[in-house]
BANUNU-304537 format. One line per field, with one value per residue (C-alpha): residue in one letter; residue number from 1; y, z, x. Coordinates in nm, 2 decimals, decimal comma, padded with zeros to 4 digits. Each point is the difference from the previous one (the first is absolute). Layout:
<recs>
residu: (A:...)
num: (NUM:...)
Y: (Y:...)
Z: (Z:...)
X: (X:...)
</recs>
This chain:
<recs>
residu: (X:X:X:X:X:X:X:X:X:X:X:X:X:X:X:X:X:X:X:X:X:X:X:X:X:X:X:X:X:X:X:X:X:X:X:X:X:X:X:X:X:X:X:X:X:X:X:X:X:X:X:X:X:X:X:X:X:X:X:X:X:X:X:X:X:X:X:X:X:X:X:X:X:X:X:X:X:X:X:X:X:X:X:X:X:X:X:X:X:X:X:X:X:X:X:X:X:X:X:X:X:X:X:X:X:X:X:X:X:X:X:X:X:X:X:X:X:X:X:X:X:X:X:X:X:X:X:X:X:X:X:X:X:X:X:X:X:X:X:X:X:X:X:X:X:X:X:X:X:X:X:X:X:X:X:X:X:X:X:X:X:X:X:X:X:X:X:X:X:X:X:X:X:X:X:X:X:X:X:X:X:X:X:X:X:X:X:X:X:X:X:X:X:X:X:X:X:X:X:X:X:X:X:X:X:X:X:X:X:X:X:X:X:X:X:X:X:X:X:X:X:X:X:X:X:X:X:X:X:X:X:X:X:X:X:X:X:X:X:X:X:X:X:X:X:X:X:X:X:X:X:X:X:X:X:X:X:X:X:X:X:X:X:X:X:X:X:X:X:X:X:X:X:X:X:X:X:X:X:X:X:X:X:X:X:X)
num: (1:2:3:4:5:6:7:8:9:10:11:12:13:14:15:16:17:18:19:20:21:22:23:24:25:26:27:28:29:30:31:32:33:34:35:36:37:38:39:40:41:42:43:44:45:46:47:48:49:50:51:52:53:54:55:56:57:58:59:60:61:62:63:64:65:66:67:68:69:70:71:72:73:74:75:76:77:78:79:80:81:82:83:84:85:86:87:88:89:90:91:92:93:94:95:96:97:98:99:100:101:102:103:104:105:106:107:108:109:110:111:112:113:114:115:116:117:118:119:120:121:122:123:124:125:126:127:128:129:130:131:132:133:134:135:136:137:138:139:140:141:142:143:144:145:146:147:148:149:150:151:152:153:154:155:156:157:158:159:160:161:162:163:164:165:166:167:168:169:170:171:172:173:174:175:176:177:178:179:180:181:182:183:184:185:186:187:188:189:190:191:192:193:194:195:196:197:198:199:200:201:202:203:204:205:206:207:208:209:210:211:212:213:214:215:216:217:218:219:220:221:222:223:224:225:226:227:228:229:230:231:232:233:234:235:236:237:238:239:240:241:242:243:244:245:246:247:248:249:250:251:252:253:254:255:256:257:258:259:260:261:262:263:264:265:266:267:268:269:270:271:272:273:274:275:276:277:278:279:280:281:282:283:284:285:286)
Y: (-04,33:-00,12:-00,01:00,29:00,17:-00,18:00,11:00,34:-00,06:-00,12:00,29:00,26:-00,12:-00,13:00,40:00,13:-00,25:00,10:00,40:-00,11:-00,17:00,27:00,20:-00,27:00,14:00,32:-00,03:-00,35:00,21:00,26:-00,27:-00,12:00,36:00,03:-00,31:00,14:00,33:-00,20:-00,19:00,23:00,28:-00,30:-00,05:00,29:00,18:-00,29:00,05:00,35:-00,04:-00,19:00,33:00,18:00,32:00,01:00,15:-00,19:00,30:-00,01:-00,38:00,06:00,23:-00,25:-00,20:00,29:00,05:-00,41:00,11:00,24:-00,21:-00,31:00,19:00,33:-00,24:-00,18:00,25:00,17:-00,29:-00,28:00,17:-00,28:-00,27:00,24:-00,03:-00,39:00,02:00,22:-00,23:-00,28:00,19:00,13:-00,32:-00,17:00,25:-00,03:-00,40:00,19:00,13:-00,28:-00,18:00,28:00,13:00,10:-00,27:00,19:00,28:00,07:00,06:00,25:00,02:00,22:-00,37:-00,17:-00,03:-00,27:-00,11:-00,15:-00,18:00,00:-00,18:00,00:-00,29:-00,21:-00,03:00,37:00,19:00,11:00,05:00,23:00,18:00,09:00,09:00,24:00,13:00,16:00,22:00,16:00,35:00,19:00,05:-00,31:00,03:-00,25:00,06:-00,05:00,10:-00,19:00,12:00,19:-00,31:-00,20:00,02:-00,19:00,09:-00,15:00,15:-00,24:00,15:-00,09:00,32:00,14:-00,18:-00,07:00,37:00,03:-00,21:00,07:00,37:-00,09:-00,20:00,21:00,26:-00,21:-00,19:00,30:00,14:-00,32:00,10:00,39:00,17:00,35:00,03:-00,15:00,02:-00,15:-00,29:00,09:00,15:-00,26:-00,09:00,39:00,12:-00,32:-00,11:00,29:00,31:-00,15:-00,19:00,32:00,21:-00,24:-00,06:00,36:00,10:-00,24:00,10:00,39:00,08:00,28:00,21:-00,20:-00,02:-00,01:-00,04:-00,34:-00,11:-00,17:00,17:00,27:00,24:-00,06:-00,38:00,12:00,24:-00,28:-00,22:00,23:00,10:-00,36:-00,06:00,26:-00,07:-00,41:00,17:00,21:-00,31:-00,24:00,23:00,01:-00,36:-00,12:00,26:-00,28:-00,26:00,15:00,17:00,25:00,31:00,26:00,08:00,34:00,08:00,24:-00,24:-00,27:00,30:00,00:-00,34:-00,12:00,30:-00,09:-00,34:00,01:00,27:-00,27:-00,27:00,26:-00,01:-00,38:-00,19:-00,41:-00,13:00,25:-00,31:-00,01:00,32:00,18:-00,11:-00,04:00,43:00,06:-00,25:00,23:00,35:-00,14:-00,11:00,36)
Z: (-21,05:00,33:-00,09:-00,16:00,34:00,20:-00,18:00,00:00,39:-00,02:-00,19:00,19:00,34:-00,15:-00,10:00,34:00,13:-00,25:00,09:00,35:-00,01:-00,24:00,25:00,29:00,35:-00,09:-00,02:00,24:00,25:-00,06:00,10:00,30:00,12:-00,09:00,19:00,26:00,04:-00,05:00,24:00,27:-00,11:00,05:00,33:00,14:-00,15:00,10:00,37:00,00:-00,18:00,31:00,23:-00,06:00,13:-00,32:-00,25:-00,36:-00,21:00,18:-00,07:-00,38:-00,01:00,11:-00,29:-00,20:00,11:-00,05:-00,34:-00,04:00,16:-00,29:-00,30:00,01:-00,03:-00,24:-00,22:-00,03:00,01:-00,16:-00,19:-00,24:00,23:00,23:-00,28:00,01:00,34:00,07:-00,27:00,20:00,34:-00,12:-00,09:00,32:00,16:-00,22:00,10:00,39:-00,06:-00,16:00,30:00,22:-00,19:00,23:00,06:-00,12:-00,31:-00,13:-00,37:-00,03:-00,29:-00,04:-00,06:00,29:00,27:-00,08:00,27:-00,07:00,26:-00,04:00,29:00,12:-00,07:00,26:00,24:-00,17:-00,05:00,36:00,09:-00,33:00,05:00,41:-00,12:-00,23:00,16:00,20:-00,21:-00,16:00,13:-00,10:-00,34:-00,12:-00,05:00,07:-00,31:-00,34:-00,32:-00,28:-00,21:00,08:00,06:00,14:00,37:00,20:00,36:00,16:-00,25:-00,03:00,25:-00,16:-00,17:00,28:-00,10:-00,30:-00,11:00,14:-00,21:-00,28:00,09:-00,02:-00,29:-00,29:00,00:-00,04:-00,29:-00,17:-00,03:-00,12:-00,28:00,08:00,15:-00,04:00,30:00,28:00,34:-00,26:00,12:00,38:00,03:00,17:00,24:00,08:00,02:00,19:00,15:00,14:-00,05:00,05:00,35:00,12:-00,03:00,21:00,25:00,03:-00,01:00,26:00,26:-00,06:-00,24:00,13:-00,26:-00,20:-00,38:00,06:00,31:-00,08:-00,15:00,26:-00,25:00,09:-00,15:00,21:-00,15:-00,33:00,01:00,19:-00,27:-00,33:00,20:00,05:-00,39:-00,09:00,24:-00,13:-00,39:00,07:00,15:-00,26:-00,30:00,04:00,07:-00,33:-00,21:00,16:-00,17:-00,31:-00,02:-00,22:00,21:-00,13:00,35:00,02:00,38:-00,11:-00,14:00,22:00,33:-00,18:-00,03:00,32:00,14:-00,20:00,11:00,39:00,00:-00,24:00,28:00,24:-00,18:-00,05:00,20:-00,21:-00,12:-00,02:-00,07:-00,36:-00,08:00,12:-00,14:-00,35:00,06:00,12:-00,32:-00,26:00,17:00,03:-00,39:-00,15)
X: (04,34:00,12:00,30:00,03:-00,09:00,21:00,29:-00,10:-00,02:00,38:00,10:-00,15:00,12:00,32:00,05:-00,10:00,28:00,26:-00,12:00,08:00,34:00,10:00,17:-00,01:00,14:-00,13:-00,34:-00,02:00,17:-00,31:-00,25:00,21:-00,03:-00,36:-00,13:00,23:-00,21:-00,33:00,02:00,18:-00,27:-00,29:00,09:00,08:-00,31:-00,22:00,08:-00,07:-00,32:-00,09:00,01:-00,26:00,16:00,16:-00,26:-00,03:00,10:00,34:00,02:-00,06:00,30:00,20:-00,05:00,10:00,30:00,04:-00,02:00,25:00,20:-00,05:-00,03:00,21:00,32:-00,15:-00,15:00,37:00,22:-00,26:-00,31:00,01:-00,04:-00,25:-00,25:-00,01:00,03:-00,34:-00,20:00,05:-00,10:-00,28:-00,12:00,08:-00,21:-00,31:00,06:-00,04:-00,26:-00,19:00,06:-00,11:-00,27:-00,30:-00,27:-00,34:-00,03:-00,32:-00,09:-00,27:-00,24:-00,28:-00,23:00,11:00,28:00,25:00,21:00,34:00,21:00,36:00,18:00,34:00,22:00,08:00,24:00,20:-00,31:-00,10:00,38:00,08:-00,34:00,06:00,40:-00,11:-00,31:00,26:00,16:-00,33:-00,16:-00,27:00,12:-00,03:-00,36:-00,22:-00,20:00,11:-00,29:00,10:-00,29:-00,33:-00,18:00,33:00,07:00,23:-00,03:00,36:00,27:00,29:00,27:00,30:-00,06:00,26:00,25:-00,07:-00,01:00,31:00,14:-00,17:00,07:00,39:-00,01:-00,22:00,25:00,37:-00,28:-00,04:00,35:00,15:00,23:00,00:00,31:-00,12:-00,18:00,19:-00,23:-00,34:00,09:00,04:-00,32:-00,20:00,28:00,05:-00,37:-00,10:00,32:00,13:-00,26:-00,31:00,18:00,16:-00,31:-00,22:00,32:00,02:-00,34:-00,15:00,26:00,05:-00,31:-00,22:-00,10:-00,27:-00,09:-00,38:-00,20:-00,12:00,37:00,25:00,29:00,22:00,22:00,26:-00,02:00,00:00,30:00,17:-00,08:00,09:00,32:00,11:-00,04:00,21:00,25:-00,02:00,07:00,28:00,19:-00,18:00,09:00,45:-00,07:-00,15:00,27:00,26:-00,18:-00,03:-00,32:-00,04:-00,12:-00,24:-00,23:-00,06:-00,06:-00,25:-00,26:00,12:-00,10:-00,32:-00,06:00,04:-00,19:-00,30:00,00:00,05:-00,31:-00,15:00,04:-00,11:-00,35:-00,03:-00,28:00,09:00,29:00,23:00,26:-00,13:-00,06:00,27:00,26:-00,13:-00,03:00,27:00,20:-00,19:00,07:00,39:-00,06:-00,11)
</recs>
């Protein structure tokens, strides 16, 4: 039995090494440039975290466009490789957040109140937790209901980044295989990456004219951001035809689908990084 696992272990990492070396300088040379905008993106937005003149919901944009900057290359030049690629981040950030996790939830019943104590693993935990405590606003809300009777007052916030790479991901996933509609697989890195960035840019500078009273969104944000999208897809769309993609956007519904999804953003309170996309990949799928 052991050994039957073992070599199942061999086989599967002996494939994801084979996968790797398939098509060597091309794709090493896409996790040498990777780390490279990691770690210059790390540092830089680390130090500007630190001044708190700079408002949070500036300093989450800036991971966005750290996002269009990694994948958009790889999602037209190496979508095969992309897909491994996000697996393995994704799980490197659940190991994060396992090590940041908060130190206190609270299981509620309608018996008794359960307390459960989670801690932070030592010596990472604190310095994960206080690095990405810095790139969370009010939208990452600080209450998550699993169930009527399941409350955990401190939600996990890797959910900002998390999202966003989750956000990313789902949609390049789901077209795997599926030529027919080019920008699916672009729409996390568009509606996140480049619409959702643009209208907050935009908005927080130069936004006046409000959504609702209570709302900090503004329509000039949210034509900022649909414009930007469009603009991103008519130099995104002659770019995949030279690679071979078979093009069958119609600007029409592609007008309509980005509309629909930057007034969608407009109206979302949480995690907008999940949702949004996943919209704005089934409007650009109809």
């Amino acid at each position: 039995m052991c050994t039957s696992f073992e070599s199942r272990h061999q086989l599967f990492y002996g494939r994801i090494f084979k996968f790797v070396f398939s098509e060597p300088l091309k794709r090493l040379s896409l996790c040498i440039y990777w780390v490279g905008v990691i770690y210059a993106s790390i540092l830089r937005f680390y130090n500007i975290s630190k001044n708190s003149k700079v408002e949070r919901i500036l300093l989450r944009k800036y991971y966005h466009l750290m996002a269009v900057s990694m994948f958009l290359p790889a999602v037209i030049f190496q979508p095969k490789f992309l897909d491994l690629a996000f697996g393995a981040a994704l799980a490197a950030f659940l190991t994060l957040e396992i090590i940041r996790v908060s130190s206190a939830a609270y299981l509620l019943t309608v018996d008794t109140d359960i307390m459960i104590q989670v801690w932070r693993i030592w010596p990472l935990g604190q310095l994960v937790h206080q690095f990405m405590n810095a790139f969370t606003d009010h939208r990452d809300s600080n209450l998550l209901v699993v169930r009527y009777d399941l409350v955990f007052p401190q939600m996990l916030k890797i959910i900002t980044i998390f999202s966003l790479l989750l956000g990313c991901a789902l949609p390049i996933w789901m077209s795997s295989g599926y030529n027919d509609r080019p920008l699916a697989p672009f729409a996390g890195i568009l509606s996140l990456g480049i619409g959702d960035t643009m209208a907050s840019m935009v908005g927080h500078k130069y936004g006046v004219l409000r959504w609702s009273k209570t709302g900090k969104k503004t329509i000039e944000g949210t034509a900022a951001g649909i414009t930007s999208v469009l603009v991103a897809c008519s130099i995104l769309l002659p770019l995949l035809a030279s690679t071979g993609y078979i093009l069958t956007q119609h600007w029409v519904s592609l007008l309509l689908a980005v509309t629909a999804s930057g007034l969608l953003e407009a109206y979302t309170a949480q995690l907008d990084n999940a949702f949004i996309p996943l919209i704005f990949y089934s409007l650009l799928c109809l």
